[in-house]
C-alpha positions as CSV (number, residue, x, y, z in Angstrom):
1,X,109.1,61.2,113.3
2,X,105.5,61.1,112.1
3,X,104.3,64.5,114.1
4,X,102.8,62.5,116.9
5,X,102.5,65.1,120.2
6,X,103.8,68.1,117.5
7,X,102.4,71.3,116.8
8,X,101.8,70.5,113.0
9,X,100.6,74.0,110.5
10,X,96.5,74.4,110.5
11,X,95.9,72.8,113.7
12,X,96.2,69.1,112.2
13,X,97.7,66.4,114.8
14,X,98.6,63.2,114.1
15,X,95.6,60.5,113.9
16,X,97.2,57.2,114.1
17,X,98.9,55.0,111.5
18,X,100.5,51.6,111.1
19,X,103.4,49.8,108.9
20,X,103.0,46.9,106.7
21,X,106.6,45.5,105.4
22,X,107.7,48.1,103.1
23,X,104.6,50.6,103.5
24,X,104.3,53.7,106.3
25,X,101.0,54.9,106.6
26,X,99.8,57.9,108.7
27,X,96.9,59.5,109.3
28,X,96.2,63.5,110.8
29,X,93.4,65.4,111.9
30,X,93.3,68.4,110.1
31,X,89.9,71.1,110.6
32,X,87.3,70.1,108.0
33,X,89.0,66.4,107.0
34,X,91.5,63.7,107.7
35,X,94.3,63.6,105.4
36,X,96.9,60.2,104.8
37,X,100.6,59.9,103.8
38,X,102.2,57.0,102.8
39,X,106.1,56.6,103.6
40,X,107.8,54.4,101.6
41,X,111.9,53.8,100.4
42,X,113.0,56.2,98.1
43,X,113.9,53.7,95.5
44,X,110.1,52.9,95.0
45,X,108.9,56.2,95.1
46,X,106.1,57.6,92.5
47,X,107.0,61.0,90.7
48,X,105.1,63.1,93.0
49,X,107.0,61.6,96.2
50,X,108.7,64.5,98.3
51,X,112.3,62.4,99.4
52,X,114.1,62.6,101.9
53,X,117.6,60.5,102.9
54,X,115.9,57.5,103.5
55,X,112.0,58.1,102.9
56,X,109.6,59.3,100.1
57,X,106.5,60.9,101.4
58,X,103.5,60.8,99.1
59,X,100.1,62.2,100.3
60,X,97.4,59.2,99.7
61,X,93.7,61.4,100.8
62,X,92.5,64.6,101.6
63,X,93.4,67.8,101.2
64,X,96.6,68.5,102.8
65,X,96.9,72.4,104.4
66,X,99.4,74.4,103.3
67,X,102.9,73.6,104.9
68,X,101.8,70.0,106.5
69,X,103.8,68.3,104.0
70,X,106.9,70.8,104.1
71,X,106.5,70.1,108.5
72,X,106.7,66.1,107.9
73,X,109.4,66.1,105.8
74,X,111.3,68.8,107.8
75,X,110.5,66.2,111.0
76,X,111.2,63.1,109.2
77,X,114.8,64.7,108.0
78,X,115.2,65.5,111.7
79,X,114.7,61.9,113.0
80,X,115.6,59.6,109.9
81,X,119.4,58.9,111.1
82,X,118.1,56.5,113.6
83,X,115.6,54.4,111.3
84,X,117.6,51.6,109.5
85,X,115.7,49.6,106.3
86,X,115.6,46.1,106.9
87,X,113.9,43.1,104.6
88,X,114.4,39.6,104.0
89,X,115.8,38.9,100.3
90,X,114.1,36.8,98.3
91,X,115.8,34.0,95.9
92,X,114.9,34.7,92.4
93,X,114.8,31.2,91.6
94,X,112.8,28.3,94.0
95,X,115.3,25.5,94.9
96,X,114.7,22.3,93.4
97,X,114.9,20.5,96.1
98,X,113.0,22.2,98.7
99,X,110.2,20.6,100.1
100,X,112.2,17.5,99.6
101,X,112.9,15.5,102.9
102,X,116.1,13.7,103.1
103,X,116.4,9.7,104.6
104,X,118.8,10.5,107.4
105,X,118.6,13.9,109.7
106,X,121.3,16.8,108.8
107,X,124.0,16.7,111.1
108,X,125.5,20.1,112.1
């Protein structure tokens, strides 16, 4: 999805790259520098974000060349249908009484 063994505009290839809960990074060699995009949900996207279905790309370093951008979103449109969005919800209010331990064990 990220270009990894594809023949990406100005000779770039892709240069390694991680995830870290909600954040996609990923790196490419292009001729002269290395350029980063970040992946993230659209819903926390920055203005200059390109979207996609599921995925706003935002370019984080470097100098991107001409049509790299345009080929990762056109690759991440491609493959995006198989990538699902999953997180753990948080409570918006602590429970009093966690951290609490009870006198007699739960019973199921």
């Amino acid at each position: 999805m990220l270009g990894r063994g594809a023949m990406l505009p100005d000779d770039c290839r892709f240069n390694g790259g991680g995830a870290d809960g909600p954040l996609i990074q990923a790196k490419y060699a292009c001729p002269g520098a290395e350029v980063a995009f970040e992946l993230v949900h659209p819903s926390v996207a920055t203005d200059e974000a390109t979207e996609t279905e599921q995925f706003a790309l935002t370019l984080t370093s470097g100098n991107a060349p001409e049509g790299l951008a345009d080929a990762l979103t056109w690759l991440i449109r491609s493959k995006e249908s198989t990538f699902e969005w999953a997180w753990n919800a948080v409570d918006e209010e602590p429970d009093p009484d966690a951290g609490e331990l009870d006198d007699e064990p739960a019973i199921p």
